[in-house]
C-alpha positions as CSV (number, residue, x, y, z in Angstrom):
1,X,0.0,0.0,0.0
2,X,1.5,3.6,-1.0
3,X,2.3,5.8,1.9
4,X,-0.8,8.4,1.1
5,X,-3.0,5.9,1.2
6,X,-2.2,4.3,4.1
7,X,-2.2,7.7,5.8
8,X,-5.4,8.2,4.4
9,X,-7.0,5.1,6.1
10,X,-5.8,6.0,9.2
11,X,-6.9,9.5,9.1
12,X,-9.5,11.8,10.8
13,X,-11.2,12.2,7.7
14,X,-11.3,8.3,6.8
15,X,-12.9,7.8,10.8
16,X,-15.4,10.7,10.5
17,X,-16.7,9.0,7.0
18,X,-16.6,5.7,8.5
19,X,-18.5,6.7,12.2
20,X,-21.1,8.6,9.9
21,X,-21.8,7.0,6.7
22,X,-20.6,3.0,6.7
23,X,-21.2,2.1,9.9
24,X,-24.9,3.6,10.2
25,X,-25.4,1.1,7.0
26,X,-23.8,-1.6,8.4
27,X,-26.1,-1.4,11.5
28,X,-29.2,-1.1,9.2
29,X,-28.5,-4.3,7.5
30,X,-26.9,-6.8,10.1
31,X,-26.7,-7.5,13.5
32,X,-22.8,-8.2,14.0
33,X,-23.5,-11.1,17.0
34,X,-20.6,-11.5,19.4
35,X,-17.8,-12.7,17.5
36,X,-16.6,-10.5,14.6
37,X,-13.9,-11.7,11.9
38,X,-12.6,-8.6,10.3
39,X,-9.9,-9.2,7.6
40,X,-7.2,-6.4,6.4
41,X,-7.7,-4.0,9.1
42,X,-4.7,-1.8,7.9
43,X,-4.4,1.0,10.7
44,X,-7.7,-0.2,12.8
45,X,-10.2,2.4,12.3
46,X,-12.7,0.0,11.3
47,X,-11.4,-2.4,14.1
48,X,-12.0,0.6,16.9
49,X,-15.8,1.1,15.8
50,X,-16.3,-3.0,15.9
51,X,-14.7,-3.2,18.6
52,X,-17.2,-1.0,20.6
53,X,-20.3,-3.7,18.6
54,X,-19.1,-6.8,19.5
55,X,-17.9,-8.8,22.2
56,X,-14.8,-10.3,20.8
57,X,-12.9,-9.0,17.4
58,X,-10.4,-11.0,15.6
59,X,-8.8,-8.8,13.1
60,X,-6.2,-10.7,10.2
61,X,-3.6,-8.5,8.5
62,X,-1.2,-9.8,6.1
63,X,1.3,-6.5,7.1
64,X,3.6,-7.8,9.8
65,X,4.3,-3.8,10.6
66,X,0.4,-3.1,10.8
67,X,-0.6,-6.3,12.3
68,X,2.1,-5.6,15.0
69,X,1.6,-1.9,15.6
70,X,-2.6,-3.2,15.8
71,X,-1.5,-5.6,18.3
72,X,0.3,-3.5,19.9
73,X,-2.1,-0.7,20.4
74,X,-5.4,-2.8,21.4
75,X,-3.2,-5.2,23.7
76,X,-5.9,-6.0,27.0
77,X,-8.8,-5.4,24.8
78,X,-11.7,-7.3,23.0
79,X,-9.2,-7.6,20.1
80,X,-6.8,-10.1,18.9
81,X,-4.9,-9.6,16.2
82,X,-3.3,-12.1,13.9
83,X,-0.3,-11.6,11.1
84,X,-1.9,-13.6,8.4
85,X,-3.9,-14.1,5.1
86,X,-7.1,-13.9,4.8
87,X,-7.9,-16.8,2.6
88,X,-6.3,-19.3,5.3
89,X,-6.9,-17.9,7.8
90,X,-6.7,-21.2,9.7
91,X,-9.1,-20.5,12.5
92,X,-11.5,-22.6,13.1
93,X,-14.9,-23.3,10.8
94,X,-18.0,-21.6,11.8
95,X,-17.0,-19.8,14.8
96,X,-17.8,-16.5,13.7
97,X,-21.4,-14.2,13.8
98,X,-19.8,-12.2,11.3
99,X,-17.1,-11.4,9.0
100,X,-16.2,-7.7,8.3
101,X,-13.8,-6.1,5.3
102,X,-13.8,-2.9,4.5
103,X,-11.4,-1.1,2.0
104,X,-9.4,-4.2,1.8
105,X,-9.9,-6.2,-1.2
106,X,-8.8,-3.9,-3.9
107,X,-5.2,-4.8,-2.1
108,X,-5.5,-8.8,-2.9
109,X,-3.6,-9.1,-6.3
110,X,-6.6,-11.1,-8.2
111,X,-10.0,-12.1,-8.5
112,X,-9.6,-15.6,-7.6
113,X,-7.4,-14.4,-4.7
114,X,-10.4,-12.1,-3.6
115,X,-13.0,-15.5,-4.3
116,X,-11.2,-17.5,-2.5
117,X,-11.4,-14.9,0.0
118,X,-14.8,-14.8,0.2
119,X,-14.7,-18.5,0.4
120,X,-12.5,-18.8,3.3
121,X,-15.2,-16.3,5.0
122,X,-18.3,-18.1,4.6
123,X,-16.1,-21.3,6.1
124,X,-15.2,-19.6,9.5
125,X,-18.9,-18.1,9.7
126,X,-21.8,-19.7,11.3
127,X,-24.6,-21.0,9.8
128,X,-26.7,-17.6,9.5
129,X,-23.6,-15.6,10.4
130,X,-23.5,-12.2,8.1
131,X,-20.5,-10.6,5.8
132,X,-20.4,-6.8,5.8
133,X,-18.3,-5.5,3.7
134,X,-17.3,-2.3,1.3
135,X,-14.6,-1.4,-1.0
136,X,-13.1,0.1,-3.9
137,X,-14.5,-0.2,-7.7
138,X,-13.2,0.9,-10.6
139,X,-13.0,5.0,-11.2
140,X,-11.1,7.5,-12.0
141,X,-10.3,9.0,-8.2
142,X,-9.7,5.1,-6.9
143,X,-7.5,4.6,-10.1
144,X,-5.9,8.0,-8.9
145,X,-5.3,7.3,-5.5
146,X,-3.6,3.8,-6.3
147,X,-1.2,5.1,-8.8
148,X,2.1,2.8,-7.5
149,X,-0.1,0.8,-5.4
150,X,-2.1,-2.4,-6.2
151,X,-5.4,-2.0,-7.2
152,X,-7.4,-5.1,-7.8
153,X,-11.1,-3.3,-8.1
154,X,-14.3,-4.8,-7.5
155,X,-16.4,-5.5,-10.9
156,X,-19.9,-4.1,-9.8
157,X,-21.6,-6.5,-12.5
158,X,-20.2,-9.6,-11.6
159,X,-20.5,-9.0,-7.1
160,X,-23.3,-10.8,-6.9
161,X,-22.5,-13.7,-9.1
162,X,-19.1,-14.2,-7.2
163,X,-20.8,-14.1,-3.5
164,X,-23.1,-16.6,-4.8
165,X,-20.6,-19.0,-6.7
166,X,-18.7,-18.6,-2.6
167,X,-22.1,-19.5,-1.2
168,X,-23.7,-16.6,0.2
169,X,-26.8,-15.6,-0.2
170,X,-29.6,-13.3,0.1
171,X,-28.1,-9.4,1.0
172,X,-27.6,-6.5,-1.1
173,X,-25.5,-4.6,-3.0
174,X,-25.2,-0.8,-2.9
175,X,-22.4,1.8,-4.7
176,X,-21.6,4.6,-2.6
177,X,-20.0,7.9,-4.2
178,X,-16.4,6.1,-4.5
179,X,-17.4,2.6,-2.9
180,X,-19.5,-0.4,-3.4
181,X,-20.8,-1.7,0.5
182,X,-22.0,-5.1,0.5
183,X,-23.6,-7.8,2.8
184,X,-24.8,-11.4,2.7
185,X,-25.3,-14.5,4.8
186,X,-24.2,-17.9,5.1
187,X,-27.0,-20.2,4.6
188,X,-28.9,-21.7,7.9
């Protein structure tokens, strides 16, 4: 991740946008249970407001320099942080009430990295447990803000087909002014 971006996610601007626009969605279209899963936390803003929603976060970064600095920083909380990758993750199967990305998945270099992704998600959820989830599709500011940086957008036309072929269902799909948010369940 370029340095301006990763200053970006960890900024007062990025918090304000996330206390007052993402999070009021997620909270109209799931109920985050006890146990939340979130995967590429980066600096922990999103991992601060789930923190505060669930009883126990487990937050997987692939960084070793932000999943230690996390660590360090939310030691004695509801927060455990794991240097990982989030499509083996290796935790256990079904465990989790919900699953939580945000602004992560344009980092994973392909497609089928981000599928497999979303297959290793639905394996650690329970049965009814939700995803919540929003991120970066293709547009001229994203493209912009990614210039020396990986950017592996999210194809609005071809979401839903890909959540399904994972096995989620039901949930919705909505593009936000320079996002996409997105939510589904694993089946009962």
């Amino acid at each position: 991740m370029n340095e301006p971006h990763l200053r970006l996610l960890g900024s007062p601007i990025r918090a304000q946008m996330l206390e007052n626009d993402v999070f009021p969605w997620v909270a109209s279209v799931a109920d985050l249970g006890d146990d939340v899963l979130e995967i590429g936390p980066g600096p922990g803003l999103t991992t601060d407001l789930l923190r505060q929603r669930a009883a126990r976060v487990t937050a997987v970064e692939i960084d070793p320099a932000l999943a230690g600095a996390l660590s360090e920083r939310l030691a004695g909380t509801n927060v455990e942080v794991i240097n990982g990758n989030a499509s083996e993750t290796g935790l256990p199967g079904g465990r989790f009430s919900a699953a939580a990305c945000f602004s992560a998945l344009h980092h994973v270099p392909t497609a089928d990295e981000q599928d497999q992704i979303f297959r290793e998600l639905l394996r650690v959820l329970r049965p009814g447990g939700v995803l919540v989830a929003s991120d970066s599709y293709d547009n001229a500011m994203m493209r912009e803000a990614h210039v020396g940086d990986l950017f592996t957008p999210l194809d609005l036309e071809t979401l839903a087909d890909r959540l399904g072929a994972a096995g989620f269902t039901g949930g919705g799909i909505e593009r936000a002014e320079i996002e996409v948010w997105f939510h589904a369940s694993k089946p009962r």
